[in-house]
N, CA, C and O of each residue as an XYZ file, in Angstrom:
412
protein
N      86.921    131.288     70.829
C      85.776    131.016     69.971
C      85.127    132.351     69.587
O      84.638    133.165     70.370
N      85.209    132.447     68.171
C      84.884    133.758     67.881
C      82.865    133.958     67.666
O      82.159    132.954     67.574
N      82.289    135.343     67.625
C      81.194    135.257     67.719
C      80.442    136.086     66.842
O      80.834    137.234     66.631
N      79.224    135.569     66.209
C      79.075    136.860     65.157
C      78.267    137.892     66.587
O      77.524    137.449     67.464
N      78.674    139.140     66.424
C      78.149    140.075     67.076
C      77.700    141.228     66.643
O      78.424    142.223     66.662
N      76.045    141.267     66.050
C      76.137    141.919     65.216
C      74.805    142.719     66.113
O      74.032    142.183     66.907
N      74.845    143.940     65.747
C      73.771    145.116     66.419
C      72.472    144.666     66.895
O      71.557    144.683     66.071
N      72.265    144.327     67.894
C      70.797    143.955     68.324
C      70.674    142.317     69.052
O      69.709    141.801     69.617
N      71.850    141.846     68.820
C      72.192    140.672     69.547
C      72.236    140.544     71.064
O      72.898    141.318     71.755
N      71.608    139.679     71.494
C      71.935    139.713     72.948
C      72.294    138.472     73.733
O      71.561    137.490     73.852
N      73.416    138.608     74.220
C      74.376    137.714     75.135
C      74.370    137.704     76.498
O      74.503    138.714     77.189
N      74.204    136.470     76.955
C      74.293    136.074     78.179
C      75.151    135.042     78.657
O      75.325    133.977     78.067
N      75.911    135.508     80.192
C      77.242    134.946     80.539
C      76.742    133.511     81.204
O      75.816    133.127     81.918
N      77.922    132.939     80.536
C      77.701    131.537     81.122
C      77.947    131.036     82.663
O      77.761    129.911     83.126
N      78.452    132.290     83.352
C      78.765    131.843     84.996
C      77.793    132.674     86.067
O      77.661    132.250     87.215
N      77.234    133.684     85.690
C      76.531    134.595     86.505
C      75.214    134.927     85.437
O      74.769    134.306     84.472
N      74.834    136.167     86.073
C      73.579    136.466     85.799
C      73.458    137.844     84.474
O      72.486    138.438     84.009
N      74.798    137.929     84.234
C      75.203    139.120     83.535
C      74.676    139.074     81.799
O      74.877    138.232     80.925
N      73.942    140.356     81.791
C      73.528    140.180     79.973
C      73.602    141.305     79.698
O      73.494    142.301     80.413
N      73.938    141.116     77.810
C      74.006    142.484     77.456
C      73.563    142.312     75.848
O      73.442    141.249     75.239
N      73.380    143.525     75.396
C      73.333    143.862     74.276
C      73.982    144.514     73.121
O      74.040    145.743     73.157
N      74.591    143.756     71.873
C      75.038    144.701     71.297
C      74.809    145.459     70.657
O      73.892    145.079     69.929
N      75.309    147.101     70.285
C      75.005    148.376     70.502
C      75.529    148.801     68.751
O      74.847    149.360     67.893
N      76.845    148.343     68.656
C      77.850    148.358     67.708
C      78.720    147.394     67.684
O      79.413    147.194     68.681
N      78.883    146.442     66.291
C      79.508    145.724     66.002
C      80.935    145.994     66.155
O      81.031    147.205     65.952
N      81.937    145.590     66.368
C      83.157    145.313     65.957
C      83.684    144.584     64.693
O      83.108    144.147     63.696
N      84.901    144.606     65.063
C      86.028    143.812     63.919
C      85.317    142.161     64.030
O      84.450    141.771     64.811
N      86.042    141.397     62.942
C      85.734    140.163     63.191
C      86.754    139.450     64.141
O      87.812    139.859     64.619
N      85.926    137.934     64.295
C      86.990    137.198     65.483
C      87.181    137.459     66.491
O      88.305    137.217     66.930
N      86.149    138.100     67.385
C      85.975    138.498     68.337
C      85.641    137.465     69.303
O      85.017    136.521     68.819
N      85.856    137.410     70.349
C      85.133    136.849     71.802
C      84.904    136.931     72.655
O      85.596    136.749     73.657
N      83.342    137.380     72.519
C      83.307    137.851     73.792
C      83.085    137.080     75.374
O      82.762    135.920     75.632
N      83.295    137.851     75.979
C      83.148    136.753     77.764
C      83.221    137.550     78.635
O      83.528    138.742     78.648
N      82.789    136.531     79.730
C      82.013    137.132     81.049
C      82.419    136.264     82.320
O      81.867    135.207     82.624
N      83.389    136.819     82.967
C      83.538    135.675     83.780
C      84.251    134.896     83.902
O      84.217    134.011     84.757
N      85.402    135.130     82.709
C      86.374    134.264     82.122
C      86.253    133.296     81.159
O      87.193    132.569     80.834
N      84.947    133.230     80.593
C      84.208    132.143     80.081
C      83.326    133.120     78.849
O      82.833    134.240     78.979
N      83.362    132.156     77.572
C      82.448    132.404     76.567
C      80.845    132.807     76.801
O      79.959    132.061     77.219
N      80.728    134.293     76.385
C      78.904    134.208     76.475
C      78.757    133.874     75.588
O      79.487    133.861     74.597
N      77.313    133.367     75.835
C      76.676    132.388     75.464
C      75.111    133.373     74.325
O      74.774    134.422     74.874
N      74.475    133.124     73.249
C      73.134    133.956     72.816
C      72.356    134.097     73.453
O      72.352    133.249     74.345
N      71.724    134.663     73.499
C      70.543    134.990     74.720
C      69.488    134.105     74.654
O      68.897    134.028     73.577
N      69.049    133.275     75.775
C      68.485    132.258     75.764
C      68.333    130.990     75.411
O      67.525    130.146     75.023
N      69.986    131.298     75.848
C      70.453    129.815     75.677
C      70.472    128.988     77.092
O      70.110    129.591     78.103
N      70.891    127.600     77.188
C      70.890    126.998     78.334
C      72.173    126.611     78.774
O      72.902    125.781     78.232
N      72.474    127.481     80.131
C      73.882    127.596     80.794
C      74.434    126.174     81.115
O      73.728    125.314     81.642
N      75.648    125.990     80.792
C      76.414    124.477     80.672
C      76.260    124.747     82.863
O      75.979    125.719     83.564
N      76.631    123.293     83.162
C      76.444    123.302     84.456
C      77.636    123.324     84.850
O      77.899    124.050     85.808
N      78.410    122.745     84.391
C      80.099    122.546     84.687
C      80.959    123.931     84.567
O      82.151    123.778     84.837
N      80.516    125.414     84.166
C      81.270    126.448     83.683
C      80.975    127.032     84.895
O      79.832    127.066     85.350
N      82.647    127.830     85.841
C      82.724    128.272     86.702
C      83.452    129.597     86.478
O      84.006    129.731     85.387
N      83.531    130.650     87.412
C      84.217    132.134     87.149
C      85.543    131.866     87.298
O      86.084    130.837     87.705
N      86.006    132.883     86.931
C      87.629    132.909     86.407
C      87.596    134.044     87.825
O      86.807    134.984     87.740
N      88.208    133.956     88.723
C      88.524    135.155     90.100
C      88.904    136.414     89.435
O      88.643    137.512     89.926
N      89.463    136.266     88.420
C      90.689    137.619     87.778
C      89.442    137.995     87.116
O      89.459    139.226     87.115
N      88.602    137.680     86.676
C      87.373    138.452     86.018
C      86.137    137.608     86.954
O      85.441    136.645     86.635
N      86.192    138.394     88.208
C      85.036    138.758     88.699
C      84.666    140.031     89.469
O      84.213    140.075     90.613
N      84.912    140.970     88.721
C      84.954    142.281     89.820
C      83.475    142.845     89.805
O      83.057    143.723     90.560
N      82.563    142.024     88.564
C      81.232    142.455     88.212
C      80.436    143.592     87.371
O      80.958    144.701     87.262
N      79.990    143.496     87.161
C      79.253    144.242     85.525
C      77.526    145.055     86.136
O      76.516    144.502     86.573
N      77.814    146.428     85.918
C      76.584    147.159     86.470
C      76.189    147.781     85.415
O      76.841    148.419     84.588
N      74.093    147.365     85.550
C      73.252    147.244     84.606
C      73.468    148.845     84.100
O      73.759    149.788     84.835
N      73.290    148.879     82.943
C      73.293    150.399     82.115
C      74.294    151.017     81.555
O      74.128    152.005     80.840
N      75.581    150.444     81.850
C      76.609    150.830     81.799
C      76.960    150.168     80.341
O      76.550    149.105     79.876
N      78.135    151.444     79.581
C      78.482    150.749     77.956
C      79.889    150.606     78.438
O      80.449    150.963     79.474
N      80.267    150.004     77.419
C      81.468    149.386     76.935
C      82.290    149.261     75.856
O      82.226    148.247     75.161
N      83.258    150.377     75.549
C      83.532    149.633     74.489
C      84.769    149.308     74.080
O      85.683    149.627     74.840
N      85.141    148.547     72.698
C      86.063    147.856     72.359
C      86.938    148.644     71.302
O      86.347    149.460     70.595
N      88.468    148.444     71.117
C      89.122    149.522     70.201
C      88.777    148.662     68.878
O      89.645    148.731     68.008
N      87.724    147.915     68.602
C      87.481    147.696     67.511
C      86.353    148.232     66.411
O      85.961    148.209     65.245
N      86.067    148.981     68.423
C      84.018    149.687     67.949
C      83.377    149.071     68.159
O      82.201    149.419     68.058
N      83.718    147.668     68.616
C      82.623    146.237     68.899
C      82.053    147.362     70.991
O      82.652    147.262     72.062
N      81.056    148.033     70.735
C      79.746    148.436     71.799
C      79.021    148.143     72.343
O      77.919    148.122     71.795
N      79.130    147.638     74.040
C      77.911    146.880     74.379
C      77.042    147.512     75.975
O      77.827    148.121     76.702
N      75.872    147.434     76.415
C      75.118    147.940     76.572
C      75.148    147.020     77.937
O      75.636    146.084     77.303
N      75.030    146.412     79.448
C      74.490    145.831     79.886
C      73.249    146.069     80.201
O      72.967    147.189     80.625
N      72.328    145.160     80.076
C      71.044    144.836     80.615
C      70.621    144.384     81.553
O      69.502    144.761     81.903
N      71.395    143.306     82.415
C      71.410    142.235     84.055
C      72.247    142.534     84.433
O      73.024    141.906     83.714
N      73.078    143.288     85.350
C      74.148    142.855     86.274
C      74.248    141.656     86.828
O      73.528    140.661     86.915
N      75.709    142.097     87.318
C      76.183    140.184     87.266
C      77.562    140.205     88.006
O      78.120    141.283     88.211
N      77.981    139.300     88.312
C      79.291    139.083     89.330
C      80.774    139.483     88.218
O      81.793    140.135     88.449
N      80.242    138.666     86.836
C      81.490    138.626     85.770
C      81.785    139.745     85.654
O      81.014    140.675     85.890
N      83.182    139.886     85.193
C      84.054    140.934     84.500
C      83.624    141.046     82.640
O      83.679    139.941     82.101
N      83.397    141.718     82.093
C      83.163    141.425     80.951
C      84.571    141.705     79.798
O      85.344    142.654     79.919
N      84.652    140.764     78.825
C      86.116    140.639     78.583
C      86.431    140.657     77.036
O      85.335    140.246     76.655
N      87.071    140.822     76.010
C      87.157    140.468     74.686
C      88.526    140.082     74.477
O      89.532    140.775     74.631
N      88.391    138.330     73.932
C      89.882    137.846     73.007
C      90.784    137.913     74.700
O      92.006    138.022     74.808
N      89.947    137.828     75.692
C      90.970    137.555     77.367
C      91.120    138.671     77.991
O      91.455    138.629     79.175
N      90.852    140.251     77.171
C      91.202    141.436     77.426
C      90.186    142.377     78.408
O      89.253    142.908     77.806
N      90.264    142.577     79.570
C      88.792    143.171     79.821
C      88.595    144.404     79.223
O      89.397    145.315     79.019
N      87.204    144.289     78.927
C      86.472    145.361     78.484
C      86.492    147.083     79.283
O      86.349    147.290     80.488
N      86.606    147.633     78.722
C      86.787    149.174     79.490
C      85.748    149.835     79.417
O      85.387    149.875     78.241
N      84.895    150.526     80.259
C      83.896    151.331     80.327
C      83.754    152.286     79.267
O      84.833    152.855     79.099
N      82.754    152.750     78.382
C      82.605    153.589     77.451
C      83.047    155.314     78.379
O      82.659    155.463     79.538
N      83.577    156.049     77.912
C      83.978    157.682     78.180
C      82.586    158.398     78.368
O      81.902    157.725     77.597
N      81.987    159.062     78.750
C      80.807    159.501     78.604
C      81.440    160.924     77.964
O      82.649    161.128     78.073
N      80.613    161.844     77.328
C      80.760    162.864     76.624
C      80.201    164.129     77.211
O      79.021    164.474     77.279
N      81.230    164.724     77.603
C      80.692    166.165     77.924
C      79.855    167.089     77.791
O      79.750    167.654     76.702
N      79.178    167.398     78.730
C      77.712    168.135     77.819
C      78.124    169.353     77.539
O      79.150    169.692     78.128
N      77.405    170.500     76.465
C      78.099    171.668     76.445
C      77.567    172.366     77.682
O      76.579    172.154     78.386
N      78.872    173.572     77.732
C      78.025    174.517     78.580
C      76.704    175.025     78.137
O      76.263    174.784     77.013
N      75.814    176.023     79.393
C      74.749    176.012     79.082
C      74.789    177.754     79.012
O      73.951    178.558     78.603
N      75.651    177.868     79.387
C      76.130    179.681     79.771
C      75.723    180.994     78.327
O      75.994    182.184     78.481
């Protein structure tokens, strides 16, 4: 289920406590998830029946980016138990950028 994900949006996982924000859009047809499971818009009301996927639960720590080879960028805000995932694929930690020397 694809999602519009567009800059300033914020998503929350349907199995844990995990939220985030997006930073930078991606490609279209995207889906994103948490947990093994579709997030959900932010402030929405979590289905009761949706449980974690084991293979995506290694958990998601607050502050940390993410991003996608589509450019689709996301930001967490809550940590959370879920793996965060796109189209089934998990998500890979953003590279951080070298500062220059100061010499």
């Amino acid at each position: 289920m694809a999602q519009e994900l567009k800059p300033g949006s914020r998503w929350t996982s349907a199995v844990d406590d995990t939220e985030v924000i997006v930073v930078k859009a991606g490609g279209e047809g995207l889906s994103l998830e948490c947990g093994g499971q579709p997030m959900l818009p932010g402030g929405s009301e979590k289905p009761a029946d949706a449980s974690m996927d084991p293979e995506f639960s290694s958990g998601t720590q607050v502050g940390k980016r993410f991003e996608h080879e589509s450019g689709l960028e996301l930001l967490c805000t809550k940590a959370g138990a879920g793996t965060l995932a796109v189209n089934g694929a998990v998500l890979p930690l953003k590279e951080s950028k070298p500062l220059p020397s100061s010499d």
